[in-house]
C-alpha positions as CSV (number, residue, x, y, z in Angstrom):
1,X,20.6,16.4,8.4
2,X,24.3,15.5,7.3
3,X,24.1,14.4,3.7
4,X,27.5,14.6,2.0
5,X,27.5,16.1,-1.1
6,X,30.7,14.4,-2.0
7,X,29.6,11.3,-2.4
8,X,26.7,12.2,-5.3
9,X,27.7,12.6,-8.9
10,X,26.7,16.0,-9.7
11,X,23.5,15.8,-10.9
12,X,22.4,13.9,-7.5
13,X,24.2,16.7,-5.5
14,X,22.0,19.1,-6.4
15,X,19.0,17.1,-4.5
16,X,21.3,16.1,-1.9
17,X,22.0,19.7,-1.2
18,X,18.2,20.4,-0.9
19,X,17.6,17.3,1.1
20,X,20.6,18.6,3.5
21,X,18.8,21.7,3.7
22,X,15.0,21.0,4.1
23,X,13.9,21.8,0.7
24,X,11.4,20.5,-1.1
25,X,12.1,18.6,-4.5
26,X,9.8,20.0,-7.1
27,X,8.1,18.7,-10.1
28,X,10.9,18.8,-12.1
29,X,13.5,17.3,-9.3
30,X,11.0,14.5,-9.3
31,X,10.5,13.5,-12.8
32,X,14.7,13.1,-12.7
33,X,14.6,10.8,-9.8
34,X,12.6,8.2,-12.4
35,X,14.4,9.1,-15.2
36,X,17.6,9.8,-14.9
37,X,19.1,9.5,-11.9
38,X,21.6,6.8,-10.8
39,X,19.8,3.7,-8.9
40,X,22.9,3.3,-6.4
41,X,23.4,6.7,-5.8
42,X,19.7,7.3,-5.5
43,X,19.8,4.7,-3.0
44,X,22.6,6.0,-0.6
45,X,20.8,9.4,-0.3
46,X,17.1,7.6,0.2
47,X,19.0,5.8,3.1
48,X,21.0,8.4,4.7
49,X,17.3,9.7,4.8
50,X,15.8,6.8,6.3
51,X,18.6,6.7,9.0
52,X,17.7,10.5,9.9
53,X,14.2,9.0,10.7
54,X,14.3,5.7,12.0
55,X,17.9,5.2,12.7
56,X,18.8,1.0,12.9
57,X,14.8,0.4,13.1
58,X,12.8,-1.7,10.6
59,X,9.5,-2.1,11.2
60,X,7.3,-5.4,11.3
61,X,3.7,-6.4,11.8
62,X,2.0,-9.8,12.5
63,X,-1.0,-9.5,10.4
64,X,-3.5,-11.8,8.6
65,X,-5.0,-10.7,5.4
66,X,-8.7,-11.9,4.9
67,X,-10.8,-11.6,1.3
68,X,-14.4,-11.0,1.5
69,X,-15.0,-11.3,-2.2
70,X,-13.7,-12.1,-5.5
71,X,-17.2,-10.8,-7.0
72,X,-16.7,-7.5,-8.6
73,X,-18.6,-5.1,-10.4
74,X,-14.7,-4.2,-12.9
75,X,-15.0,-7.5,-13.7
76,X,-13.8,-6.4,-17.0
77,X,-12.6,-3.0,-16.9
78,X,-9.9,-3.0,-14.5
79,X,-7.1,-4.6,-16.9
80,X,-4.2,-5.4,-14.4
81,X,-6.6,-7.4,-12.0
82,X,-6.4,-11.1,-12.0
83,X,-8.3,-11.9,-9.0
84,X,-12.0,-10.1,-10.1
85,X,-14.5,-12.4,-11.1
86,X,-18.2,-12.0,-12.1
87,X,-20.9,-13.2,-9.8
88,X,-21.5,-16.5,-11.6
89,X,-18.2,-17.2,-13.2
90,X,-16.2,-20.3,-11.8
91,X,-14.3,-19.5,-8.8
92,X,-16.4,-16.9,-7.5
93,X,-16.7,-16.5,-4.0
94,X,-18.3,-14.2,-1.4
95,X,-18.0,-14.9,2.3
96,X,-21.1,-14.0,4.8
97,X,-20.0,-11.8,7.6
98,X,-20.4,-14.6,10.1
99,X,-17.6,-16.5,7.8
100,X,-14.9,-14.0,7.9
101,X,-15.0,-14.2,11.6
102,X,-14.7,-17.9,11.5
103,X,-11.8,-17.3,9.0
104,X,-10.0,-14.7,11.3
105,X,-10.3,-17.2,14.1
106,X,-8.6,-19.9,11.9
107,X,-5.9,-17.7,11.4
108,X,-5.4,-15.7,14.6
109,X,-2.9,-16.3,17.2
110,X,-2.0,-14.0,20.4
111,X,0.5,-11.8,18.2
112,X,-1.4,-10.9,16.2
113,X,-2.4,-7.5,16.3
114,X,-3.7,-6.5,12.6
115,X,-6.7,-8.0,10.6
116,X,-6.4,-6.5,7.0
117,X,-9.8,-6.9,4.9
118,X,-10.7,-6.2,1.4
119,X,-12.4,-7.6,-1.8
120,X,-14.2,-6.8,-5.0
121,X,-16.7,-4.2,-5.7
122,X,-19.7,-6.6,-5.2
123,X,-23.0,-5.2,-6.6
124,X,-24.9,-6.6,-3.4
125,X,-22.9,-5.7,0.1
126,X,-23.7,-2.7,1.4
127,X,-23.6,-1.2,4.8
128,X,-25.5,-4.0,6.9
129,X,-22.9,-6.5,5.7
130,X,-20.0,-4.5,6.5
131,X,-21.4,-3.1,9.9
132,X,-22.3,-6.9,10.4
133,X,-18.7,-7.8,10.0
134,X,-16.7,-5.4,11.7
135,X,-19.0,-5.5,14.4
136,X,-18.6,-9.2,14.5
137,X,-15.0,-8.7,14.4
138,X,-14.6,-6.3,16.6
139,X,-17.1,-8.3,19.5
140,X,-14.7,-11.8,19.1
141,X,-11.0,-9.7,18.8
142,X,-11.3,-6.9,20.9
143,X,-7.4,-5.9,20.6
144,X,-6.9,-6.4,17.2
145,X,-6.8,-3.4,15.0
146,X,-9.3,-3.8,11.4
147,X,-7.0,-2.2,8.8
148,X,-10.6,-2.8,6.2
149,X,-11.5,-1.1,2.8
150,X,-10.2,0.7,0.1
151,X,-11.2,4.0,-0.7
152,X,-12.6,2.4,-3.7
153,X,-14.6,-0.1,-1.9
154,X,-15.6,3.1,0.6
155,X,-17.1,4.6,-2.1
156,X,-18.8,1.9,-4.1
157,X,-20.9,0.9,-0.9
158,X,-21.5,4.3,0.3
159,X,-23.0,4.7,-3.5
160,X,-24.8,1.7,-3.3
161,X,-25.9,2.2,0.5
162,X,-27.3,5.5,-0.6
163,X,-25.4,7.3,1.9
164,X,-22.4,9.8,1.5
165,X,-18.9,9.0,1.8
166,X,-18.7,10.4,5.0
167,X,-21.9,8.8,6.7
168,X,-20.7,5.3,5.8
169,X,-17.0,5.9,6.7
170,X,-18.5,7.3,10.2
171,X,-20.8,4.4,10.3
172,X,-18.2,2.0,9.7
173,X,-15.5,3.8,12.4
174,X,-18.2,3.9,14.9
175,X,-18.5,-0.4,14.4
176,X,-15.0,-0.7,14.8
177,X,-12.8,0.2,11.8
178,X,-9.5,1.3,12.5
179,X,-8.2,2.4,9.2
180,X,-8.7,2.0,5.6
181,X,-6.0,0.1,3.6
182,X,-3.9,2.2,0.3
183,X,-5.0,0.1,-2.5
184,X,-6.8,1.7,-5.3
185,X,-4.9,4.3,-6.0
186,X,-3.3,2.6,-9.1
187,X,-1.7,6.0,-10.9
188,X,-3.8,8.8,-10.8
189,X,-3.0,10.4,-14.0
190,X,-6.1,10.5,-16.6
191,X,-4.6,9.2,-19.3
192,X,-2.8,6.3,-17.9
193,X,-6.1,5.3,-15.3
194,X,-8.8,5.6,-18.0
195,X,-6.7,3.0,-19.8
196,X,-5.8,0.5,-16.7
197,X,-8.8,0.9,-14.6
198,X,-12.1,1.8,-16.5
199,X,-15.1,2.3,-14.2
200,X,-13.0,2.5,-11.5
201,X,-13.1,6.1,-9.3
202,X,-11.0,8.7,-10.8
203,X,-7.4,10.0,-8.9
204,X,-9.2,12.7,-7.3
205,X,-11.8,10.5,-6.8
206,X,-9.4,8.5,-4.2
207,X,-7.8,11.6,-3.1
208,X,-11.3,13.0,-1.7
209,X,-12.3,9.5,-0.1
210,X,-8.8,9.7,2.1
211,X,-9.4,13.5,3.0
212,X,-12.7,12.7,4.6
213,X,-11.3,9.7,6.0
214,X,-8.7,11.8,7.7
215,X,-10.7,14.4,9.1
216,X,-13.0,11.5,11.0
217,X,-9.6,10.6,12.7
218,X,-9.6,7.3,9.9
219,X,-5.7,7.0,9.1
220,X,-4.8,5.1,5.9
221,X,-1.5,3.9,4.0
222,X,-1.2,4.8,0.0
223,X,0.0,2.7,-2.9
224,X,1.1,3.5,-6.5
225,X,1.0,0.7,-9.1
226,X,4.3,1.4,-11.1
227,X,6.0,-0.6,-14.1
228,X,3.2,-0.8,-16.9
229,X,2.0,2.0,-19.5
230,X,2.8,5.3,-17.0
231,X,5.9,7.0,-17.8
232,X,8.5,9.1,-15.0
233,X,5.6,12.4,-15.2
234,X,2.9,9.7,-14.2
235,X,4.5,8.8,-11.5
236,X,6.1,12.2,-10.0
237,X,2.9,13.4,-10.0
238,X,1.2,10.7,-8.2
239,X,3.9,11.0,-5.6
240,X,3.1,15.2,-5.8
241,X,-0.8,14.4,-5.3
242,X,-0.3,12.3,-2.1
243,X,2.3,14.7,-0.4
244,X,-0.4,17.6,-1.2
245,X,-3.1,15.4,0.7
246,X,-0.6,14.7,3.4
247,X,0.3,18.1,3.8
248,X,-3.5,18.9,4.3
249,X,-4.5,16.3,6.7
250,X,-2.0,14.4,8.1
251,X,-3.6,11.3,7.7
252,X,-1.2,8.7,6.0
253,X,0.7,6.3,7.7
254,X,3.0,4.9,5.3
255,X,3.4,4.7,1.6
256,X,3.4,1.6,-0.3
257,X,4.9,0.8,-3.8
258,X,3.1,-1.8,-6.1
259,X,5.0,-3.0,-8.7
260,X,2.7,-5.0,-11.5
261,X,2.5,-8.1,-11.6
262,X,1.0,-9.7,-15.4
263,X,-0.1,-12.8,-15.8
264,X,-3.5,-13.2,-15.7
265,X,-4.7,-10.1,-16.8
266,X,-5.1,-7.9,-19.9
267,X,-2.9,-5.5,-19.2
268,X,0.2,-8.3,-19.1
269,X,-0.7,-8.7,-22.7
270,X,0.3,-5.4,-23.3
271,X,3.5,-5.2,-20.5
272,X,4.4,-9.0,-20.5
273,X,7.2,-8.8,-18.1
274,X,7.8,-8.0,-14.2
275,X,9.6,-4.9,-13.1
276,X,13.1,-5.3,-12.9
277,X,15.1,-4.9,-9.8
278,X,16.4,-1.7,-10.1
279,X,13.4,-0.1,-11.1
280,X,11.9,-1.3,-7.9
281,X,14.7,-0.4,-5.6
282,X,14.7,3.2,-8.0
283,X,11.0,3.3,-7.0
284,X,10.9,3.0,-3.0
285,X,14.2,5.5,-2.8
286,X,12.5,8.3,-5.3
287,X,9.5,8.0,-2.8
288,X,11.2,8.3,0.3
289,X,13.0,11.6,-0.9
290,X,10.0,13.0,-2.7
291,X,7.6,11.8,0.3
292,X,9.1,14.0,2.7
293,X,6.1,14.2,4.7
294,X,5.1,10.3,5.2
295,X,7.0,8.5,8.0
296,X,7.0,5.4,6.6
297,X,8.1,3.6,3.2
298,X,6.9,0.4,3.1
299,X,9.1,-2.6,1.1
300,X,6.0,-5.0,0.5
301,X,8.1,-8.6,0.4
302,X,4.5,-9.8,-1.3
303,X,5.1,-8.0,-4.7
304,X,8.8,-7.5,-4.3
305,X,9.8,-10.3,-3.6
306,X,11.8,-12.0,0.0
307,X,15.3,-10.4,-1.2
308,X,14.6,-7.3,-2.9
309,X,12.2,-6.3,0.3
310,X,15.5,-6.9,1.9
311,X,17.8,-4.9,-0.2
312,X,14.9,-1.9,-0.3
313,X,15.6,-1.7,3.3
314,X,18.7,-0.1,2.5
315,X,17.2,1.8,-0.2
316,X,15.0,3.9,2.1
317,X,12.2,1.6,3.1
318,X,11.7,1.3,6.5
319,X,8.9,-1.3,7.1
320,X,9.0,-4.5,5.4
321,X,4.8,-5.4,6.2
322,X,4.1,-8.3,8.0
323,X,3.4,-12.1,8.4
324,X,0.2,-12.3,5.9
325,X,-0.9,-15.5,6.2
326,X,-2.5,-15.6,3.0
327,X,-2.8,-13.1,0.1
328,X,-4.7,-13.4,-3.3
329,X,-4.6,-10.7,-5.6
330,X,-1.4,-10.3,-6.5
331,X,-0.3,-14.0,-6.4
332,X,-3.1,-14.5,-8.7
333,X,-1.8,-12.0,-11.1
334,X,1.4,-13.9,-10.8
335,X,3.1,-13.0,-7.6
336,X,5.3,-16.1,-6.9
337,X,6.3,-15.3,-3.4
338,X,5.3,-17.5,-0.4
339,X,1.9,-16.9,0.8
340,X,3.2,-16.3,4.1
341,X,6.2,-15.6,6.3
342,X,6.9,-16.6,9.7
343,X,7.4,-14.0,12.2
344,X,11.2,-14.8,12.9
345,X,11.3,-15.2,9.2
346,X,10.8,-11.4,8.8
347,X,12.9,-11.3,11.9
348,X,15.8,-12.3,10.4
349,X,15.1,-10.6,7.4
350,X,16.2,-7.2,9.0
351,X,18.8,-8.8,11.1
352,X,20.5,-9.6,7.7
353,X,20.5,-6.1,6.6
354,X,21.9,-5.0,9.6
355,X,18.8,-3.5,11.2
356,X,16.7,-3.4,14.1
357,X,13.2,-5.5,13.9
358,X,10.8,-3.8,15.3
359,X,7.6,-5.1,16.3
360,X,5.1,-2.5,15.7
361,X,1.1,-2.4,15.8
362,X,-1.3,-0.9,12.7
363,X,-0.5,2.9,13.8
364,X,3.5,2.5,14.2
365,X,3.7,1.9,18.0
366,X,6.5,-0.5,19.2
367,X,5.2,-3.7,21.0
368,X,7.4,-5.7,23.0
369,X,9.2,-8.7,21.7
């Protein structure tokens, strides 16, 4: 890998030089990153690294996002969700299996390749509804791939169902699911989760619901929701946890940063302000030097923001998501980015960084303009 030294300030050439020679950063290297190191500089190195993988390729999907349920068990605990609601509250919802479908045909066209699927922890679905749905799913789109579930979802319904982790996730695979979406990781440190996510499953929690996920062949993204109450430890060693898993199984696709979004929520009470730039572009670069082992950084224009997805590009993200066609959670925790984008929207999106779109499927394989 040719990293130049030369054009780090010193404290950044000393990762550069382990980059350059295939060492791993440790604990302490990664705690710096956040902390201390210089955003631009950060940024050069987190490219030079994206361009040893990917070259001039940025990656794109056409995808629809579809919400089952706003109903949710955290209805209270979780204090950065503003899309939760209780089962009788106003603005509840709860679509029957039969209506997703009918929601998914609404919103399909013949690029689309990727249905992505998830909701609240609702105290009544358990396996028959979501075998009924993916089932349904997979009977009217034969071709498109059901990103579906979070490991916290997994294991509320498994618990619920009465069944393990692993017989519903093989239940649900043998229907039709093709692999689990990242969300729910939030930051896996005890002291910062017990305080943003009460109830919710702990870090390790997660961690255990992707291992056996990955070892039935289920591949998954990973998230980390950054900019509240964690500090730079927090969020090494959320990074540390993930690259462990990934070493053991192999399973992640691509990592996604979350910055928090706080209006509407408890939590904004607390943090009433949106990350800034820099610590988002800080964010995505740190990950792709620490995540050695993931393929894929993902700049989510949802939560970033149009531009800033666009800058991260250069920053060491090499995916920019997809079309969406509609997203709730974070817009209703203040997210003021479209709903959607057109494809040649994301399109020329790369083309302005001076990229190469590519058109990929769930699992990373290039499809023809």
């Amino acid at each position: 890998m040719k990293i130049s030294s030369s054009i780090q300030p010193p404290e950044l050439a000393d990762i550069a030089d382990k980059v350059r020679a295939g060492e791993r950063l440790g604990r302490a290297d990664c705690v710096w990153l956040f902390d201390g190191a210089d955003v631009l500089a950060l940024g050069r190195l987190a490219d030079l690294v994206r361009k040893q993988r990917h070259g001039d390729a940025a990656y794109y999907t056409v995808n629809c996002h579809i919400d089952y349920s706003n109903v949710c068990v955290l209805r209270s605990a979780c204090a950065f969700c503003a899309f939760a609601r209780s089962k009788e509250e106003a603005g509840a919802f709860c679509l029957s299996p039969r209506e997703v479908v009918r929601k998914a045909e609404a919103l399909f066209s013949d690029r689309v390749t990727e249905f992505h699927i998830v909701g609240g922890l609702h105290p009544g679905l358990k396996m028959d509804y979501f075998e009924e749905m993916i089932s349904g799913l997979r009977a009217r789109f034969p071709t498109v791939h059901l990103k579906m579930l979070s490991a916290v979802e997994v294991e509320h319904v498994a618990r619920i169902s009465g069944v393990s982790v692993q017989q519903c996730l093989a239940r649900l695979k043998a229907c039709g699911l093709g692999s689990l979406a990242g969300g729910g990781a939030e930051i896996f440190a005890d002291r910062v989760r017990c305080q943003i996510a009460r109830g919710k499953i702990s870090g390790e929690g997660w961690i255990d619901v992707m291992r056996t996920a990955h070892r039935l062949g289920i591949q998954s993204n990973a998230t980390m929701l950054y900019g509240h109450i964690e500090d730079a430890e927090d969020r090494a060693d959320h990074l540390l946890r993930l690259r462990d898993l990934q070493d053991e199984t192999g399973g992640f696709l691509a990592f996604v940063p979350l910055p928090f979004q706080p209006m509407n929520n408890e939590l904004g009470k607390r943090v009433p302000h949106f990350t800034t730039g820099l610590d988002d572009l800080r964010t995505v670069a740190a990950s792709r030097l620490i995540l050695d082992n993931f393929p894929h950084i993902k700049a989510y224009w949802v939560m970033l923001g149009v531009k800033l997805a666009q800058v991260a590009l250069t920053f060491g993200a090499d995916d920019i998501d997809g079309t969406v066609m509609e997203e709730r959670v974070s817009h209703d925790a203040g997210s003021a980015t479209p709903q959607a984008l057109a494809e040649s929207e994301l399109v020329a999106l790369i083309r302005g960084a001076g990229l190469t779109p590519v058109r990929r499927d769930s699992l990373y394989h290039p499809l023809p303009d």
